[in-house]
Structures are given as structure tokens and as C-alpha cells.
N, C-alpha and C positions, 0 to 999 in steps of 0.2 A: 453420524460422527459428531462430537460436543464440541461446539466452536468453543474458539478461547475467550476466556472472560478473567478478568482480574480476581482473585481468591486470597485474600489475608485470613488472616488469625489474630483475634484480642481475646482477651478478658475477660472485657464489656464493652460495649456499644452504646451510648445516648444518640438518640434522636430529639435535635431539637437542642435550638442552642439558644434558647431564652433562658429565664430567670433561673426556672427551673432545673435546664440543662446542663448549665454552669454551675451552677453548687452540686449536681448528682454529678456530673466528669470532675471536679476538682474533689470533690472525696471521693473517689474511688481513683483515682491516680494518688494522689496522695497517702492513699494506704497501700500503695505500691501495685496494684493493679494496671496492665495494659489497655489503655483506653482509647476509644477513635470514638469522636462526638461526628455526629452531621448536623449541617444547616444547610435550608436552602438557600441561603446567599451570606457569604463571611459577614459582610457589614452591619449582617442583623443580631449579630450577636449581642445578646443583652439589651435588647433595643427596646425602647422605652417609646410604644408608638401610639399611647393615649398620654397619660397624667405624667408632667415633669416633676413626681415628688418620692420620695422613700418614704414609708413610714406612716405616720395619722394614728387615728381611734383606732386602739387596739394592733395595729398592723405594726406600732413602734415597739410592740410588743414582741412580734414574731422575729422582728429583727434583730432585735438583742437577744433572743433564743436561739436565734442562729449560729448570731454570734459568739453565743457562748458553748456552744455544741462543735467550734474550732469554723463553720462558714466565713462566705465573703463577701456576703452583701453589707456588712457593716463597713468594715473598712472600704469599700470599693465607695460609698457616699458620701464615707469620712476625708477623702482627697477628690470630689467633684462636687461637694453639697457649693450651694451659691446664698442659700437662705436656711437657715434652720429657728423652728421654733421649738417650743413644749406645750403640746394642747391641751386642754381642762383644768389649768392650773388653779380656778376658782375651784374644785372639784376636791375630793379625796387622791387620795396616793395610787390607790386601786386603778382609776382612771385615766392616770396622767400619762400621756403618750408623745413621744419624738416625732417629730417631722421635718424633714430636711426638701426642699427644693432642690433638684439636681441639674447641671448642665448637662443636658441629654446625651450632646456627643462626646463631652466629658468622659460621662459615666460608663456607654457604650466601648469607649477606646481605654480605657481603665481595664476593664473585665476582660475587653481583649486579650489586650497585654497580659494580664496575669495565665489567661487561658496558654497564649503561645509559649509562654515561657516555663509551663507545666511541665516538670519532665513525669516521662511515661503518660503524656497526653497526644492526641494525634487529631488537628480537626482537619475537615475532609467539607469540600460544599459537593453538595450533592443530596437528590431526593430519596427516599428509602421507598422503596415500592410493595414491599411485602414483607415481612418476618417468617422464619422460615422452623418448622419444631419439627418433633417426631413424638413418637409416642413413647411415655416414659417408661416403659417396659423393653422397648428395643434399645438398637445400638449402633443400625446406619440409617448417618443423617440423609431427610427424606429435603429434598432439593425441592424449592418452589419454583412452580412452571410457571410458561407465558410470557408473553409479550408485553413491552409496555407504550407499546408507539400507540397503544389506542385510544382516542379525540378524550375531551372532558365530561363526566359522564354526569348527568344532571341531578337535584338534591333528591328529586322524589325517584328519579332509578335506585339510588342507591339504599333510599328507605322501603323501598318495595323490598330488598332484599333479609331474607332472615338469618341471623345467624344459624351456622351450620352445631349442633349439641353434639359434643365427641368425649371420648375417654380423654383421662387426664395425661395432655403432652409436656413436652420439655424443649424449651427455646434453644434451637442451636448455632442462630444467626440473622441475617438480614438479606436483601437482592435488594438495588438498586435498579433506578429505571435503567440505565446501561448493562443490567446484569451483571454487573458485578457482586461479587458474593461476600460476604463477612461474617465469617465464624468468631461464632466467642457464649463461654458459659453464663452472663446474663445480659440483658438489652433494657434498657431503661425507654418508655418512649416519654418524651414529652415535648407533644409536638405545637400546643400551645391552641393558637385560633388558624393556625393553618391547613386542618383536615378540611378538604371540600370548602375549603375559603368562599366568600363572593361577600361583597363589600357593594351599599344598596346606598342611596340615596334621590329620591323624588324616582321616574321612572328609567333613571342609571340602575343599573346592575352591571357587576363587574365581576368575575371570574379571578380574584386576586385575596392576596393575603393583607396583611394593613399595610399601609404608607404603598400602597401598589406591588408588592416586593409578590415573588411568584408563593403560587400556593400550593398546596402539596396534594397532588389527584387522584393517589393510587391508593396509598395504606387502607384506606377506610374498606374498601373490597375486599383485601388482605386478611382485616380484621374479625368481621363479619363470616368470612368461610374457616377460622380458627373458631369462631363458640363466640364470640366478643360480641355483648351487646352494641347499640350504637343510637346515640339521641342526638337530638340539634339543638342547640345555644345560642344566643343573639347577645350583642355587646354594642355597644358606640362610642365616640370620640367623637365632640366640637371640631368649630373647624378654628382655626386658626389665623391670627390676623396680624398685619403688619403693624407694630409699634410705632413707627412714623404715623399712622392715619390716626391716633389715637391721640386723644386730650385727657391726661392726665389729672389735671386740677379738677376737672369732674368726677373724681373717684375718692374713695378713701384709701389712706395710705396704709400697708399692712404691712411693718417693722419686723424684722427678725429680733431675736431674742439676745442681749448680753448679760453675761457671758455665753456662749455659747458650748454648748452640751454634745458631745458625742454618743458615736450608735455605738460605735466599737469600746467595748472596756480595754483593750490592749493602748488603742489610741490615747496619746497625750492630748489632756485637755488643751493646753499653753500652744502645740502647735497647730491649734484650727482656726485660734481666734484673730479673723480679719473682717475686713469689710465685707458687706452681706449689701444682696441688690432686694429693693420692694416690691412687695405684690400689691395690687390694688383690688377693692370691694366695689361694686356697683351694683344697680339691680334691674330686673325687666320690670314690667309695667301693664295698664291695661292696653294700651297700645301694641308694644310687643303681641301681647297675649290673644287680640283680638284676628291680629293676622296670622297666629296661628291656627286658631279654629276657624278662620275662615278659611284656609288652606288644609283641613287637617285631612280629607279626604285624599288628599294628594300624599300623604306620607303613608311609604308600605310598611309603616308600623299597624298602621290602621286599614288599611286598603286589605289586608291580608297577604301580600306579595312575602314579608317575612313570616317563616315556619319557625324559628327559631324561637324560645324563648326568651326571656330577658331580665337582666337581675333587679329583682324589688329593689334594693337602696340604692341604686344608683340609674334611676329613670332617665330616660330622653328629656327635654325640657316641653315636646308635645304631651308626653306622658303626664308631668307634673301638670301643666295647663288644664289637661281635660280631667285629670280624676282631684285635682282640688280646684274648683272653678270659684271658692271663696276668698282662695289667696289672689292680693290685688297687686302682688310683686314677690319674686321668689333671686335669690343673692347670685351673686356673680362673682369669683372669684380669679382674676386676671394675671396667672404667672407667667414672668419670662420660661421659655426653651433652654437659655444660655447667656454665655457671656458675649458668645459670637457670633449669636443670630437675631435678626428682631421679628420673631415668630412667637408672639401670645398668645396660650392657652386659654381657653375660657371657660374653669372648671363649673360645673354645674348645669354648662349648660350643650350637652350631647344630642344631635338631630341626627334625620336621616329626613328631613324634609327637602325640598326640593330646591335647587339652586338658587333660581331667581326669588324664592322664599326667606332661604338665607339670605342674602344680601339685604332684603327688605326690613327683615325682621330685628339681626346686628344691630344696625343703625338706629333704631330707635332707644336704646340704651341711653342714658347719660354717660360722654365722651367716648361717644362708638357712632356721633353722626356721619362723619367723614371716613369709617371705618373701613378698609381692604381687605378684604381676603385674600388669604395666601395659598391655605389649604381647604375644602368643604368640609363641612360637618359630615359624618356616613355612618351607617349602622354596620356591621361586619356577622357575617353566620359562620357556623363552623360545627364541624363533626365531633363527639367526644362520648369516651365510652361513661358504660351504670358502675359509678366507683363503689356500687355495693357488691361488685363479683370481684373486688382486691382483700387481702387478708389488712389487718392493722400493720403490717408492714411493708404493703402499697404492693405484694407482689400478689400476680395472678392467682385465684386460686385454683383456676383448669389447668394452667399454663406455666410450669415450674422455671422461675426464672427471667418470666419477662415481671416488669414493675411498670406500676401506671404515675407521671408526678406534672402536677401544676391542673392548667386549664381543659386536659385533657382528663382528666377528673372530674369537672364541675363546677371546680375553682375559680375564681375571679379576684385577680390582682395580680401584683407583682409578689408581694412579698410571701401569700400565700404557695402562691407557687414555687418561691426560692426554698421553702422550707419544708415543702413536699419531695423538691429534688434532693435537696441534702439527706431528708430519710431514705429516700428511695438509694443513693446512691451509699448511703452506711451499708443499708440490709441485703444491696445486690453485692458486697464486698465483703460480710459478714456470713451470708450465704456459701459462695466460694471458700471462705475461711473454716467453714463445719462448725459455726459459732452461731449461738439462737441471734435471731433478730432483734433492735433496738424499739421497741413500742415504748413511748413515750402514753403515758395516763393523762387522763384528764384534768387530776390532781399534782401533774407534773408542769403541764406548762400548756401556754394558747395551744401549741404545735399540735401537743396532745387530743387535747379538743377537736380543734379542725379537723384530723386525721380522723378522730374516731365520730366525728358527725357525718364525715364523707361515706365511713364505710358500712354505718348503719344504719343511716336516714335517707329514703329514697327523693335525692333533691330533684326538685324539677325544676329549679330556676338558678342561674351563677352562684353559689355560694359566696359569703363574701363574713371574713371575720367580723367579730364584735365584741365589746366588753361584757354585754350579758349577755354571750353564750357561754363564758366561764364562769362554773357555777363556786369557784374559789381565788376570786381573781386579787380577796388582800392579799392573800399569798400568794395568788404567778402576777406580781407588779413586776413594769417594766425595771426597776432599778436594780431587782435581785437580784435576775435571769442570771448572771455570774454565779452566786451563791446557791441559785437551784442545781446548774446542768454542768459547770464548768468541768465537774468530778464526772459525768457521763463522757464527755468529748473526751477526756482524758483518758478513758477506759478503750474508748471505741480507737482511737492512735490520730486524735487531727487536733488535739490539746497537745502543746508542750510540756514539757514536766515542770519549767520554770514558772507560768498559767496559775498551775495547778495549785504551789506553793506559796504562791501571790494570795490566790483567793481563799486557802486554807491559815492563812497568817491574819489576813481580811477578817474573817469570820471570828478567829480568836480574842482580834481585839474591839469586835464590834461584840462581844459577849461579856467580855471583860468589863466593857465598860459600861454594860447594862448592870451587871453585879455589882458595879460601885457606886452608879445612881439609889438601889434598890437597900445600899447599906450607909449611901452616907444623909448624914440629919441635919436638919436648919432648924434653929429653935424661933420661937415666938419674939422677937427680940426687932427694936423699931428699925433697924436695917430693913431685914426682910420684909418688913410689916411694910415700909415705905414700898418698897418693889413691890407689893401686891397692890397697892392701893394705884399705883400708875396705871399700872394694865386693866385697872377694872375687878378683880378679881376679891375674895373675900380674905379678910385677912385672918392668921393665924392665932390659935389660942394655945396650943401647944407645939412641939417638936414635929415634924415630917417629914419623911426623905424626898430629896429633889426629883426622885421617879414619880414617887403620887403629886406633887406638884406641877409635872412636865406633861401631866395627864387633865390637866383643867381646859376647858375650851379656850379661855381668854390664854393660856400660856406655850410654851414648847421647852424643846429640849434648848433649841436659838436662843430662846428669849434666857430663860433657867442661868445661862454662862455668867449674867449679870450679879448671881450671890453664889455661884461656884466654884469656892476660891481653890480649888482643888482638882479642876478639871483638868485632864490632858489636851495636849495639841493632838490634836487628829486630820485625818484627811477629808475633804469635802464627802467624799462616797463613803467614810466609814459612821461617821455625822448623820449622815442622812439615815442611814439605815437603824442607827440606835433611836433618832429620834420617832421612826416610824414603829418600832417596834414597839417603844414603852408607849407610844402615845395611844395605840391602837391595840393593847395588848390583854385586853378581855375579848373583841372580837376575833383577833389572830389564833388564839386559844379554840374558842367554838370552831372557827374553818379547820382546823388541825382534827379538832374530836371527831368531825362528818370526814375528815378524809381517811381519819382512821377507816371507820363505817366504812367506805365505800371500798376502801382496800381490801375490806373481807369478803366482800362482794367479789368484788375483779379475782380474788382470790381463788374461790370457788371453779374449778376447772373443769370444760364440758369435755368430755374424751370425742373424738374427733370422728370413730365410728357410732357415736350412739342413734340411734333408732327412735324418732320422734312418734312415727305411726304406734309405736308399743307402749305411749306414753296415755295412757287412760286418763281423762277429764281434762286433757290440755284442748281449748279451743278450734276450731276449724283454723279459725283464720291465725291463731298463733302458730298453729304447725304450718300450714303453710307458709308462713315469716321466719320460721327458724330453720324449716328446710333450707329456704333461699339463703339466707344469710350466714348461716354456720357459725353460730357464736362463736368465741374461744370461750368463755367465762360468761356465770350469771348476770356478774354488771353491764359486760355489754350488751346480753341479752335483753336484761328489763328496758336498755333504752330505744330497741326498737319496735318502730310502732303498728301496733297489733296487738304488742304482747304486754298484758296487763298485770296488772300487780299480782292477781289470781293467779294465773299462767305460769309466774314464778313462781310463786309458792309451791305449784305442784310439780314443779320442775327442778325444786331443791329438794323435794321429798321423793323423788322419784330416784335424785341420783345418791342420796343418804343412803337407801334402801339397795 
């Protein structure tokens, strides 16, 4: 007889109410889908339980992608940021990246808010125990068994385990450890650093997700007996220190930027600008340094106690110590938590060394003698599936209808992860709809990239964006991102139509007014002649338009206004954009021609049955890279690795023929 268990019906399901889980339930409710998110404890929603900042190198990228794709991690920073700057501004345009410092519980209770006040959103705390399919060929849902009262099962049981290889199924819900059940046509998981959590530091091990909050025991078992591979990842977080025990005057002072710049393009510049609180800079030492290698056998980064891997650019500060043992001080960058707390982060520098280690080691900082800790430094492991068995549209491809989004991926970050959920949660809504999926190119935006480096390049360590991994990044600058995607958000129903006509009016007159630079003329005459000789610049012998002028190194489009008695008033953003264009507009020209190129490529379509073994002269080791990975297209195919330039060639002559 079936005891009684609780049984709804949705839409769609998120697991996981991080960064990522919140942008994939807020687009798919807001495309009018029935949604019920889980977390394992409401408060973590959107919780921000290492770095207090949105944004950086390249990551201020993703964010304005977002938000130009209709997300909400732009605005959700834009009423909690405490500090913002603009990073590499010594730099090119290409480079130049937003960074906001955030009040954590701010930000946290922001996202909240917008979550509960979703309509057609339902969030639910509670653990998700198993995902529940059948096979896509039938038509009664097969109901997942078992118990879930059973203890915490250890990292190497559950790696001893193999995934089970089965026909291709179709997701028809979720069980919960209470057994409650929840049906709905797709399930998003993203469940973050929560799978098989344990949180390490010296000979502490702790069976917990970060900031102690419970971690989630069962899905990875779950996962494994559906087909899902499964790897281990390692991350960290500094520990955190009481502002009172701190001496300031020993640091440098690290100012936010005026005026201050927003993430969100909808956002009014005029209403963000207020006072902004400082970070400060300081650095280790050979002191520091010495007491970590003389301790370093005690940390189970090195001990081997962590199995986990860990992401190249963003090392523990033991890791930094031992593998550059030249460097005789490495930076320290000190930001508030908040407005309400005096809990200082101390970016750069993440352990998992041993307690009484830390304490010792802090203190030897300039203005960290008297230093307290609040919280320990710790390392964190976690379960997470091969994001090379998802399609470019993050969904399964054994498994019709689950999607994989954020660190459950590979990923490492906030913002990567928020921009994983938003796809995942377009294409699990887009799916439902009997409408193709939203793939963003690589030629499109960071987004683009990241997604398509996750699902063809077998990562073995956090992923984590950057600016050269976009191979066209004058054109995906952070300041377009409205003029690249706005027209996509729009399409997919999470752009307003009023957006749309902003950015479309935007463009006209940022074209407009390149056509007028490119037609209007300044003669040789001692006006102009003076104006150049101030800037350094070479003076005129005949006539040139103010565009080939605005293109000199010593000049700009800024400087130019001073003999352009004809300029329009324009708006800061429309400004910026004409200047970047004329000024950079033989380079912007060449990335346009290669994205032609590569368009023809991506173009190129592999039909979904074809048969690699039939394919004569293609390599061992490429066919078995193309089995595994099932291109859609030649360009994604030439980028994974195995597969060589030769290997194309006979695999665009194969399908010619």
C-alpha cells in the first residue's frame, strides 16, 4: 500500500537558489512558466559566501550580458553596490571591466525580495534527493525509490561509484528526502558547491556546505545511477576579520570611482550616485611566508586529504607561496562585507591551513598585528557533473529536459554562474514553448564563450572567465552588451518592448553621428593648427574630417569637441560609443571579417545521426572525441581537443560528399 507523500505539478523545477538559480526561476516565471525553486535553507538565497564584489576582469562583462538579455544581477548590485569602480582603465576599451563591491546581506535580501514577489514562482527549502525520468520512448512516469534516512556517505564511496550508461530518458520530476514528489516538464539543477559538501581546514573536516549551512547528501547518487558522470572540485575563501582589530593607516586607501557607472543599462546613472565606503591594499611578506612553509605540511591542500581540484587563477595563498617561492610579497586586498557588519574580507588571500596557523600568519601583515578573526579561512569540495555530456543549450543530452547551470558545471564564480542560469532557464522555457534553443556564439558575447569552452573542453579545474578567452572581445566590450543582445532578450519575451526602442533609437544616433564625423571637414587654418600643436600632435597641411583626426593617438572624439563647432549634444553612452568606434575602426573592421569566417564554420551543420566509424582517414583519437562530444557544427567541432585541423578538413569533405 503507497504511503501518502505530497505530489505537485510545475512546469519547471530549479534546484539551487544561488546565483544561478535565481536568474534560471526568474526567466522561466517570467515567461509565464509554473516554477517552484528549492534551497537548502531560504537565507542562502543568492548568498554570497566568499568574495563581497559583482563584477572584475571580464566578469563585468557577463554581467552587463545579462543584463542585457532582460536578467537580474545587474540591477539587483545597482541598489546594494557600497563601492564601485571601472578596472584597466589604463588599458584599451576591450578590457575595461565594472566592479561593484556589494553589501552582502544587502544583496542577499534584494534577490530575495524579488524572488518572493515573482508571480508564477513558488520557493520551497527543502533537499532534492533524486530526479526522477523515464524513458523517452514510454509514457508512465517511472517513480524513484528508496529511502533517504540513510547516514552521509563518504567522497571515495561515492567515487567508487560508476555512472549507470542507459537509453536516452526524459526528466519527469524530482523526490525529495521527505518523499515528496514534483512533477514538471523540465528541472534545472544548480546546485552550486553543495553536492557532497565538506569544508577542510588544517585537520578540521566538516561535512557542511559554505558558511556552515547544510549540504546536500543525496543527488549525487541520484545522478550517477541516471548515466551522469561525476568529478570533484575544490574552492576556498579567506577567513574573515574584525575591522576594529585593524589599523588602517597601515594600508593603502582604495577609493571608488566618481561618477559612478552602473551594471544595469535601464538604471539611472543620477540615482546611484552617493557616498561609497574604502577598501584598502596591503601585502604579505617574508615573514608571513616563512610560516607558511614551515607549516605547509599541515595544510590538506598538500597533505593530500583534499581530492578535489582547484582553480588555477585563484590559488590559496599556500599555493601562491610554494609555487612562486621568488615572490617576496604577494597584495592583499581588504574589503568591507557591508554597511552593517565589521567583517573584512581578505581577497587574495584564501587557506585552508590550520587554525592556530592562521592566526599567526594574519598578524604579521602591515595593520593585521592586532588582527581578530571572526570567521577561518577553509577550503570547500564538492560534487559536480562533465559539462561536456550538456548540449550548447546546457541541456542533458541523455536526459531530455534536465539542464545543468553555474558551478555544477565547472564554473567558478558568481557571475558565471548567473549567466549559465539565465540560459539554462531561457532554453528549459524555450523547450516547453516547441521553439529551438537560445545558443549564444562565441562571436556573440563572453556568455557565448564560456558556455561553449564548458561544453567542449574537458575542464579539469574551476573554470573561471577571462578577457583572452574571447577571441573578439573589441566587439563583445562591456559598454555594448545593450547594442549586441538587447534585440535577443527581446525576442526570447524578458526585454520590454519600450528596451528595445531605447536601444534601437541608441544605435541610430550613435551611426548618425559617425556619418557626420566621416563627412564633416577642418581646413589647415591657425585655429585648428593651434589645437593640434597643444596636444602634441602633427599639424595640418590640408583639409581632414574630424573622424581621421579622432583617430590620432595623441587625440579623441573628447578632445575633437574643442573645433567641432557642429557637434550635437549627445548622451554620455551614445559618446562613448561613437568615440570608440571611429577611434578603433580598422581593428573593429578585421574582428567583424574573422567573425564573418567563423560564422561559416558554426554554419556548417553535423546531422545528429551521422556515423563517425564510416568516416575514412579521420584519426583514432578524433573519432573518439567526436563520438563523445557530438558536435552540432564544424566550428564547434575544430575547437575540441583532439581534433585537428586535418580531421576537419576530412570531416567537411566527408559531409560535402
Amino acid at each position: 500500500m503507497e504511503k501518502n507523500v505530497v505530489k505537485e505539478n510545475y512546469d519547471a523545477i530549479v534546484v539551487g537558489a544561488g546565483h544561478a538559480g535565481c536568474e534560471a526561476a526568474l526567466a522561466l516565471s517570467r515567461l509565464g512558466f509554473k516554477t517552484i525553486i528549492f534551497t537548502v535553507a531560504i537565507d542562502s538565497i543568492a548568498l554570497m559566501p566568499c568574495n563581497p564584489n559583482i563584477g572584475g576582469t571580464s566578469k563585468g562583462h557577463i554581467v552587463r550580458e545579462i543584463d542585457a538579455l532582460g536578467g537580474e544581477m545587474g540591477k539587483c548590485i545597482d541598489k546594494t553596490f557600497i563601492q564601485s569602480k571601472m578596472l584597466n582603465k589604463s588599458k584599451g576599451p576591450a578590457v575595461h571591466s565594472l566592479r561593484a563591491q556589494a553589501d552582502k546581506q544587502a544583496y542577499t535580501r534584494e534577490m530575495r525580495r524579488t524572488l518572493e514577489n515573482q508571480e508564477n514562482l513558488t520557493i520551497r527549502q527543502g533537499e532534492v534527493a533524486e530526479i526522477i525520468t523515464e524513458d523517452s520512448h514510454s509514457s508512465p512516469v517511472r517513480e524513484a525509490e528508496g529511502s533517504h534516512s540513510s547516514p552521509v556517505r563518504k567522497v571515495k564511496d561515492l567515487q567508487g561509484l560508476q555512472p549507470l550508461r542507459s537509453e536516452k530518458k526524459r526528466i519527469v520530476g524530482v523526490k525529495t528526502v521527505s518523499g515528496a514528489i514534483y512533477y514538471a516538464k523540465t528541472v534545472i539543477l544548480a546546485t552550486g558547491v553543495y553536492l557532497n559538501a565538506r569544508c577542510l581546514y588544517g585537520d578540521v573536516i566538516e561535512h557542511t556546505g559554505p558558511n556552515g549551512l547544510k549540504a546536500a547528501t543525496h543527488l549525487t547518487e541520484s545522478l550517477l545511477k541516471e548515466g551522469i558522470s561525476i568529478q570533484r572540485f575544490k574552492t576556498g575563501t579567506p577567513a574573515r576579520i574584525d575591522k576594529r582589530s585593524l589599523d588602517f593607516s597601515k594600508m593603502e586607501e582604495q577609493l571608488g570611482d566618481v561618477p559612478i557607472v552602473p551594471f544595469s543599462f535601464s538604471t539611472d546613472p543620477d540615482s546611484i550616485q552617493k557616498e561609497q565606503v574604502s577598501c584598502y591594499l596591503t601585502y604579505t611578506n617574508e615573514v608571513t611566508h616563512d610560516i607558511i612553509r614551515k607549516n605547509i605540511d599541515r595544510s590538506p591542500l598538500f597533505s593530500g586529504v583534499i581530492e578535489g581540484t582547484g582553480p588555477r587563477y585563484c590559488p590559496s595563498i599556500e599555493d601562491k607561496v610554494m609555487k612562486f617561492p621568488d615572490k617576496d610579497r604577494h597584495q592583499i586586498f581588504v574589503e568591507p562585507e557591508g554597511l552593517y557588519t565589521n567583517e573584512m574580507y581578505l581577497s587574495g588571500m584564501s587557506s585552508s591551513l590550520p587554525e592556530d596557523v592562521q592566526h599567526e600568519m594574519y598578524k604579521t601583515m602591515p595593520g593585521f598585528e592586532n588582527a581578530v578573526i571572526v570567521r577561518n579561512a577553509y577550503a570547500i569540495e564538492y560534487d559536480l557533473i562533465d559539462a561536456t555530456e550538456l548540449k550548447p543549450s546546457l541541456e542533458f543530452k541523455n536526459i531530455e529536459g534536465l539542464f545543468g547551470a553555474g558551478q555544477i558545471n565547472g564554473s567558478s564564480g558568481y557571475e558565471e554562474a548567473a549567466c549559465q542560469g539565465l540560459m539554462a532557464g531561457i532554453n528549459a522555457a524555450r523547450l516547453m514553448q516547441g521553439k529551438e534553443p537560445v545558443i549564444l556564439k562565441r562571436s556573440d558575447g563572453y556568455i557565448g564563450v564560456l558556455i561553449d569552452d564548458l561544453v567542449t573542453k574537458e575542464n579539469t579545474e574551476p573554470y573561471r572567465m577571462m578577457t583572452s578567452r574571447a577571441e573578439y572581445r573589441l566587439l563583445l566590450r562591456q559598454d555594448n552588451a545593450d547594442l549586441r543582445l538587447t534585440d535577443i532578450g527581446y525576442e526570447i519575451g524578458l526585454v520590454p518592448k519600450e528596451r528595445l526602442e531605447y536601444v534601437n533609437d541608441k544605435k541610430e544616433k550613435i551611426k548618425k553621428e559617425i556619418e557626420r564625423l566621416k563627412n564633416t571637414y577642418v581646413g589647415a587654418n591657425e585655429k585648428v593648427n593651434n589645437f593640434l600643436k597643444k596636444y602634441g600632435t602633427t599639424e595640418l597641411q590640408s583639409g581632414v574630417t574630424i573622424a581621421e583626426l579622432c583617430k590620432r593617438p595623441e587625440l579623441s572624439y573628447e578632445i575633437c569637441e574643442e573645433i567641432d563647432e557642429e557637434r550635437p549634444k549627445l548622451k554620455k553612452e551614445i559618446s562613448v560609443q561613437v568615440g570608440i568606434e571611429i577611434k578603433y575602426e580598422g581593428y573593429i573592421a578585421r574582428e567583424r571579417q574573422q567573425v564573418e569566417n567563423f560564422k561559416k564554420m558554426e554554419g556548417k551543420k553535423i546531422p545528429e545521426d551521422i556515423d563517425y566509424d564510416k568516416i575514412k582517414n579521420l584519426r583514432i583519437e578524433a573519432r573518439q572525441k567526436l563520438k563523445k562530444f557530438k558536435p552540432e557544427n564544424i566550428g564547434q567541432a575544430s575547437r575540441i581537443i583532439g581534433v585537428s585541423p586535418a580531421d576537419v578538413s576530412v570531416l567537411l569533405v566527408y559531409l560535402k560528399k
